[in-house]
TORTIKE-189619 format. One record per residue: x, y, z of N, C-alpha, C in turn; residue in three letters. Coordinates in steps of 0.2 Angstrom, whole numbers, plus 5000, padded with zeros to 4 digits. Example, Ala and Ser with C-alpha at 12.3 -4.5 7.8 and 13.67 -1.06 7.14 Angstrom:
// residues 2
506649725039506249785039506649845039ALA;506449895035506849955036506450005039SER;
***
This chain:
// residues 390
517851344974518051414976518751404980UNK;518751354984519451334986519851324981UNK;519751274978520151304970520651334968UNK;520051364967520251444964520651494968UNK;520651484973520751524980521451504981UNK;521651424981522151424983522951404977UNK;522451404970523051414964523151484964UNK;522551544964522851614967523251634970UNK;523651584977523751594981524651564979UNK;524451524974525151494974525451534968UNK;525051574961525251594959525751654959UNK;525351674965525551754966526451734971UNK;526351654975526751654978527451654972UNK;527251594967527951594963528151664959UNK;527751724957527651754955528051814958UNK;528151804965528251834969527751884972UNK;527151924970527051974971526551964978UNK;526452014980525952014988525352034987UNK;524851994991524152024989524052114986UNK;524452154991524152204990524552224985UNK;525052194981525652244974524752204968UNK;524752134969524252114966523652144964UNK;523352164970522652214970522952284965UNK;523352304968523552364964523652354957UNK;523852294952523852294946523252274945UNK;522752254947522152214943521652274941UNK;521452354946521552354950521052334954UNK;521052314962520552324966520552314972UNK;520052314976520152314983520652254987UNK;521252284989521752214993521352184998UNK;520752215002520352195007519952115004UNK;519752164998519152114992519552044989UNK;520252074987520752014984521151964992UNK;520851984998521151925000520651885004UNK;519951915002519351865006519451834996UNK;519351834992519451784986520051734987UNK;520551754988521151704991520951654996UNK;520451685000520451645005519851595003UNK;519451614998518951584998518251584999UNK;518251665002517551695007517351745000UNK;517551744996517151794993517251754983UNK;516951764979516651734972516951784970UNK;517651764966517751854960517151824954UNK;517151914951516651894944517051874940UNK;516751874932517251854926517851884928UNK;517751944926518052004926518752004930UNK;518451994935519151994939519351934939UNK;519251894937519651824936520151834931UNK;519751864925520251874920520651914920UNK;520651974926521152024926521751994929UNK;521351944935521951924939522451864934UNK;522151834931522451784925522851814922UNK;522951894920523251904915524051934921UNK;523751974926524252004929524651954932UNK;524351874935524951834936525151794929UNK;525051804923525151794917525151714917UNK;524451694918524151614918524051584914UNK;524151624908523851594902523151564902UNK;522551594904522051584903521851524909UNK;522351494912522151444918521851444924UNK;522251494925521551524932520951554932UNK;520851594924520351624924519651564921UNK;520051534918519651444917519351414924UNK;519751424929519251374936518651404935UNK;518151374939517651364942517651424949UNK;517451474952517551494957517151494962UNK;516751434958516251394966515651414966UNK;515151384972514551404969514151504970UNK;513651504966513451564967513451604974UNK;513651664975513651674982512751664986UNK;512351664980511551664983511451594985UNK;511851544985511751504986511851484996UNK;512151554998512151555007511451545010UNK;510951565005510451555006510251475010UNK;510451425008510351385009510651355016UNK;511051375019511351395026510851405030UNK;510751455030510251515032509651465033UNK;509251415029508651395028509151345035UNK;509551295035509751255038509951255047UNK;509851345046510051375053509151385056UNK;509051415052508051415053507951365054UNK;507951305055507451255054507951215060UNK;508551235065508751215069508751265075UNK;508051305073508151355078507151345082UNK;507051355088506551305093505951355088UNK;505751395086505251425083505051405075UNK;504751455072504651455064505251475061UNK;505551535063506051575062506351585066UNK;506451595073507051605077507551665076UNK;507851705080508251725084508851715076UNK;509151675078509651665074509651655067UNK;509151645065508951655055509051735055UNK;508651755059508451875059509351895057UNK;509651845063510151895064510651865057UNK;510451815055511051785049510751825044UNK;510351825043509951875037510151965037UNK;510151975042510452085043511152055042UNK;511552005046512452015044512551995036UNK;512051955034512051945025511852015021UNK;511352055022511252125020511652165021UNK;512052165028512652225028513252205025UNK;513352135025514052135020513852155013UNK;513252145011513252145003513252225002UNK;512752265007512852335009513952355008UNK;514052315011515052345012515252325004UNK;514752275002515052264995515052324991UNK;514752364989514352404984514852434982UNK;515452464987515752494983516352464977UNK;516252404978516952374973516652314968UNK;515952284972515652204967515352244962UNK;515152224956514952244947514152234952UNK;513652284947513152294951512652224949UNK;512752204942512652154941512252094946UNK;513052094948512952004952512852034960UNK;512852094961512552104967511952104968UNK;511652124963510752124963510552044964UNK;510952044958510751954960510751944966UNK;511351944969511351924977510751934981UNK;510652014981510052074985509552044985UNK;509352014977508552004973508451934979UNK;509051884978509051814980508751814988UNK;509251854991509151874999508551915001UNK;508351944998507552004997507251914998UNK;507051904989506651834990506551804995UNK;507151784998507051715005506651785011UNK;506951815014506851875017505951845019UNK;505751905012504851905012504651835012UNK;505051795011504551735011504451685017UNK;504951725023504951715028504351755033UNK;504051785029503651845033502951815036UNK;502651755032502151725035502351685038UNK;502951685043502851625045502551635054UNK;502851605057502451615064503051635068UNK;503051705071503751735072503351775080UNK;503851825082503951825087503751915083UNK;503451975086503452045083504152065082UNK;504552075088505352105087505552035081UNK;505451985078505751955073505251975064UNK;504752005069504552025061504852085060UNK;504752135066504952195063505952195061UNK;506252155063506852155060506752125054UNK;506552075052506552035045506252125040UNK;505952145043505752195039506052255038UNK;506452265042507152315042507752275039UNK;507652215038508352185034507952185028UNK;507352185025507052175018507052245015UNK;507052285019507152365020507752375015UNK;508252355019508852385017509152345009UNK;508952275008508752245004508652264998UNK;508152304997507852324993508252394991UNK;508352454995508852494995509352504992UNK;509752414993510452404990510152414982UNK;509752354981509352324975508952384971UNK;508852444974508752494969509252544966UNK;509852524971510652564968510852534962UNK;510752464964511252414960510952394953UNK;510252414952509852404946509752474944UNK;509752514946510052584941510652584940UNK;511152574944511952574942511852534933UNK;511452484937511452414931511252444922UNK;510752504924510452524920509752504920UNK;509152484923508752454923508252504929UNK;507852564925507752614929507052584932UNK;506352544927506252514932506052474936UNK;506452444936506652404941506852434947UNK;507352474949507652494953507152544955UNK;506552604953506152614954505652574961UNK;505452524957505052474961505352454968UNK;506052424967506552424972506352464978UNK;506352544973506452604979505752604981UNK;505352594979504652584980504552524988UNK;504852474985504752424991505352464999UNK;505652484997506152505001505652585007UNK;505252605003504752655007504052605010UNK;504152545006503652525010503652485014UNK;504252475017504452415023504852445027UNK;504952515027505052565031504752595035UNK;504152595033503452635035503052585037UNK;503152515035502952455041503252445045UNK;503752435045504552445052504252495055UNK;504152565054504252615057504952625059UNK;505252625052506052635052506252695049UNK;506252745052506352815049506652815045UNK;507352805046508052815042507752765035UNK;507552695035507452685029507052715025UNK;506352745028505952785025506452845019UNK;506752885025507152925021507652895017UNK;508052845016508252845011507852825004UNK;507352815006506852794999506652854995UNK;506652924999506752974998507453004994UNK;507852974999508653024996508652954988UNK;508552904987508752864981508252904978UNK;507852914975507352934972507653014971UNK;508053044977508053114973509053104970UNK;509353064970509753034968509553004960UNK;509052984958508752974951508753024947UNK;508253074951507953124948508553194947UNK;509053184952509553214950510253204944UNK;510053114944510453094936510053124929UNK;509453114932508853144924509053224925UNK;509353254928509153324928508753354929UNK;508353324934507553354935507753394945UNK;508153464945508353484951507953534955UNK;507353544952507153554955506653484962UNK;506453434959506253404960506753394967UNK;507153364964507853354970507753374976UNK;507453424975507853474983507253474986UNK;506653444983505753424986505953374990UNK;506053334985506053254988506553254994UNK;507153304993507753305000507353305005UNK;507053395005506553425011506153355012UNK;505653325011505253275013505453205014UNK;506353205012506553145018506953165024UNK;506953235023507353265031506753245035UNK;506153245034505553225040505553175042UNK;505853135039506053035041506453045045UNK;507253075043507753045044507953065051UNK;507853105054508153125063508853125059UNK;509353125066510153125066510453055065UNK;510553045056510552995052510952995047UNK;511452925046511752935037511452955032UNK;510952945031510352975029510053055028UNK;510253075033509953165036510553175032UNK;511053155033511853195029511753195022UNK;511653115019511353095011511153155008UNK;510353145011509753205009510253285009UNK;510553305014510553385014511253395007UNK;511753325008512253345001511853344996UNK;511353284993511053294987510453354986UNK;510353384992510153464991510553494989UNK;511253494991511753554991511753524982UNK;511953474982512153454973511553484967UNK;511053474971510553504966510353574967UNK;510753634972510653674970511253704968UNK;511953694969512453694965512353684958UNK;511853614953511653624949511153674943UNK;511053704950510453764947510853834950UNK;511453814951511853894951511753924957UNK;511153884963511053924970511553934974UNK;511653984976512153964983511853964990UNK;511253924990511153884996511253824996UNK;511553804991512153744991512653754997UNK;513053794996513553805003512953795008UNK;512653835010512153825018511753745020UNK;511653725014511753635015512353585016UNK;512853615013513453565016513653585019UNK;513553645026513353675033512853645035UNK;512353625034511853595036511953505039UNK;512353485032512653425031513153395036UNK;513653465038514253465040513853455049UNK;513553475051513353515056513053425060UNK;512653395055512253345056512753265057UNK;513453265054513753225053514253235060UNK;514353285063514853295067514453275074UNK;513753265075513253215079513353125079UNK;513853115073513753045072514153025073UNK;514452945078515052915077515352905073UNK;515952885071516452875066516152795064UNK;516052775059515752725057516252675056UNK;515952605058516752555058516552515052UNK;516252545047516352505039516052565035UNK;516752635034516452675029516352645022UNK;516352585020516352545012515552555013UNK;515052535016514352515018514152585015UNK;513852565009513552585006513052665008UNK;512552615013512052695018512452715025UNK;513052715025513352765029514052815026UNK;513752845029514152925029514852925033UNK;515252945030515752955033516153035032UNK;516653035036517053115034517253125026UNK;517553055026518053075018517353075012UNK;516753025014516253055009515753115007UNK;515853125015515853225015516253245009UNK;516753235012517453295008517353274999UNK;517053214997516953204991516253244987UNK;515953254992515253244990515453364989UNK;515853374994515953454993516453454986UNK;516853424985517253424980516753434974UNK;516253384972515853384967515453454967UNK;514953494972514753544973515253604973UNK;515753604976515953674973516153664965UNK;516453604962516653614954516053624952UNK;515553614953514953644950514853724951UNK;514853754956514653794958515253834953UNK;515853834954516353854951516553924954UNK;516653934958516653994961517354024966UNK;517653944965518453944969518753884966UNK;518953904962519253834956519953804961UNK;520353864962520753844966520953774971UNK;520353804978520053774980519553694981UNK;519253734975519153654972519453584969UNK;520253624968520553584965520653544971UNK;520953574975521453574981521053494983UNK;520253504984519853474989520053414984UNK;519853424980519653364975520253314973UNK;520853334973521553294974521653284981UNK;521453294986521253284992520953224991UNK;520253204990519753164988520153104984UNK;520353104979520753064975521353024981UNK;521653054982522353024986521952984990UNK;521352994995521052945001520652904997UNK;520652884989520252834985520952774985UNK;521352784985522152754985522352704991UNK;522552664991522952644997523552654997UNK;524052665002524652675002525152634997UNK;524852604994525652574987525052574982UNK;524552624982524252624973523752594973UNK;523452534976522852504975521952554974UNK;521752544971521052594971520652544976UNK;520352584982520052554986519352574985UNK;519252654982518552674982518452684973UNK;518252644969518352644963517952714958UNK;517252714964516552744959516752794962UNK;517352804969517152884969517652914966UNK;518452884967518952904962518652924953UNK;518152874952518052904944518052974942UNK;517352984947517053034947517453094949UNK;517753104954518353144956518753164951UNK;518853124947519453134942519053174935UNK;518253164934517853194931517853274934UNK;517953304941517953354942518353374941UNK;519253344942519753374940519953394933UNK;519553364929519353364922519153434920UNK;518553454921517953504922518453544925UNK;518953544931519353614932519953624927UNK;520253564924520653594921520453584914UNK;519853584911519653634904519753694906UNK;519453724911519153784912519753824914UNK;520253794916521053824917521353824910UNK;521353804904521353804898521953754896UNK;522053694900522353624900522053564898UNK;522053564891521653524889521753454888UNK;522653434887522853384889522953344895UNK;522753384900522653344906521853344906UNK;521553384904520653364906520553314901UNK;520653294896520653224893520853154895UNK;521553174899521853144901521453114909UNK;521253154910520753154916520153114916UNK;519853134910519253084907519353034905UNK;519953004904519952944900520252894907UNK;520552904911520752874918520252854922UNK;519652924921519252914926518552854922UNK;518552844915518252774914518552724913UNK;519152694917519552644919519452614924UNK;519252664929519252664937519152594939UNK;518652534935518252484936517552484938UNK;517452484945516552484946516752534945UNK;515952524941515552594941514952604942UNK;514652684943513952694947513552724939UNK;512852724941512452754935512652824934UNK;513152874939513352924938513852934934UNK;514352894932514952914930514952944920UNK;514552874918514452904912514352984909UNK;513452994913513453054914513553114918UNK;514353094919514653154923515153164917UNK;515453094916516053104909515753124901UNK;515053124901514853154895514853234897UNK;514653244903514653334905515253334904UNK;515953314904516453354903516453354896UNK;516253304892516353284887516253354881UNK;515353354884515253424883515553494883UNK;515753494889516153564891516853564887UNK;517153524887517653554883517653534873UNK;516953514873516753544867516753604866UNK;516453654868515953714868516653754871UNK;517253734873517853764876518353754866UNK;518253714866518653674861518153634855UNK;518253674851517653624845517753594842UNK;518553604838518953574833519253554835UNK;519653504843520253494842520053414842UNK;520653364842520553314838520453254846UNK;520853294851520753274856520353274860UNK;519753314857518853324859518653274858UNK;518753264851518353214846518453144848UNK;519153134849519353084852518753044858UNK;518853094863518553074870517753084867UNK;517553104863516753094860516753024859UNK;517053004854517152924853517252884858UNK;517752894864517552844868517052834870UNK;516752904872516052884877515552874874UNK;515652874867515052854863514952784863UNK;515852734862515652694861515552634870UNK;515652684874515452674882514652664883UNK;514552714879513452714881513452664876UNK;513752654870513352574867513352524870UNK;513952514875514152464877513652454883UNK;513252484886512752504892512052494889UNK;512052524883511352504880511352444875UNK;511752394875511552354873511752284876UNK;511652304883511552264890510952244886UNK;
***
């Protein structure tokens, strides 16, 4: 990983370019491209090759080695345990939560892939620390960090496409919250599950499962979650008690401190408020305007200041709503044009597919003949193959 970290370092120097013009061509996180420089963070293939090609390496950078598995911290961890006066100690609990919430900060930019991996890795050592002879505040943490654990690990095997698995995940994720006596995680076992049921288009379901994790969550990133993906499923069902939920939403966020790691996966922040409204009113359609407004609003804070994509899954999606408004404004070379940027984004979520075939849809049924329909049909067709035959 030093390796790799420090020919990166010397590539980009002869090359001239700065980490962050670099993150901007590959694209990705300039945060995420200079823990890889440094050697605290594993790129995947992927990004090796992207970086290989934008400092034009000729396949020599993307050939290192970039070190060992990141689940391999695991072994630290055990080394820390067994230096600590008990069976588990104090200092194994808390290396194990700062290992969960980094991989938690990870979610928006690492392939879901090699996350899980990570999650499953960390999950495993986790519980198999549970029998050992511990202290109660070390059990009940170990079980709030297996908690969140699983959580990640039910996002990241749906993202992956692996319903279930991820399913089970979210299963374990209610059930180690209810042993914790961890409300918040309770409720998100709730909000992920109405987060499924609302990819499958099952909304009414949604808005059940919302209601019976608001009884979990108290004044929570969670109670926010829950009230947006009420408002998304009855924006989907044409309700306008969507608005009086993202009131609801709005109302419950504005109790919560400004979060010092809006990347972390189960926290809520302002700007993914103002994302999550974008998406509901373009559904709702009732102020296109408006909705535009927000939603290039939403886009611009996916950006860092020289171009870099810092929020990749949400940029996608966003640019899928600007899509959907400008069919409907009867602009069909930029709603194409919109669709097709927004499957470049990089990571991506189990939602973006099918929100880029909803547009896919709509401006068929707008446009039936044009060649530029047919086109974007093809792409996304040949996008789901490439997903179902993972």
């Amino acid at each position: 990983m030093t390796d790799f970290g420090a020919e990166l370092r010397r590539l980009m120097a002869e090359r001239g370019l700065s980490q962050n013009e670099t993150a901007r061509r590959v694209p990705c996180n300039p945060g995420y491209l200079s823990k890889v420089a440094a050697g605290t963070k594993r790129p995947s293939v992927e990004i090796r090759a992207r970086l290989d090609n934008v400092l034009s390496a000729g396949g020599a950078l993307a050939a290192i080695e970039a070190g060992p598995a990141p689940a391999d911290d695991t072994g630290l961890i055990e080394l820390a345990r067994r230096a600590a006066a008990s069976d588990v100690g104090s200092a194994t609990v808390e290396l194990l939560a700062d290992a969960a919430d980094s991989m938690c900060r990870d979610y928006p930019v690492m392939d879901a892939a090699e996350l899980s991996a990570r999650a499953r890795e960390h999950l495993r050592y986790t519980t198999g620390l549970l029998d050992k002879r511990m202290t109660l505040g070390e059990h009940r943490e170990l079980l709030v960090t297996a908690g969140w654990l699983s959580a990640l690990l039910a996002c990241t095997l749906y993202d992956a496409g692996n319903r279930a698995g991820a399913e089970t995940a979210r299963r374990m994720t209610r059930q180690f919250g209810d042993q914790a006596g961890h409300g918040e995680l309770t409720a998100w076992s709730f909000e992920i599950a109405a987060w499924y049921a609302l990819m499958e288009g099952q909304f009414p379901k949604v808005a059940a499962l919302c209601e019976a994790g608001l009884e979990h969550a108290g004044v929570s990133s969670a109670a926010v979650q829950l009230t947006l993906q009420s408002a998304r499923a009855y924006a989907r069902m044409g309700d306008r008690q969507a608005a009086k939920m993202l009131t609801t939403g709005q109302a419950i966020l504005n109790h919560l401190p400004v979060p010092a790691h809006p990347e972390h996966h189960f926290v809520f922040d302002r700007d993914k408020y103002e994302f999550y409204t974008a998406t509901i009113y373009t559904w709702l359609g009732t102020d296109d305007a408006a909705a535009e407004e927000n939603a290039r609003e939403v886009a611009a804070r996916c950006l860092s200041p020289d171009g870099a994509v810092l929020w990749p899954t949400r940029l996608s999606t966003t640019l899928v709503n600007l899509g959907l408004i400008a069919g409907r404004r009867g602009d069909l070379d930029e709603a194409v044009s919109l669709g097709e940027s927004a499957l470049r984004c990089g990571r991506r979520s189990a939602e973006l597919l099918p929100r880029a075939a909803e547009l896919g849809r709509d401006l068929a049924s707008r446009y039936p003949h044009d060649r530029l329909v047919s086109g974007f049909a093809d792409r996304l067709n040949v996008e789901h193959r490439a997903i179902t035959s993972r």
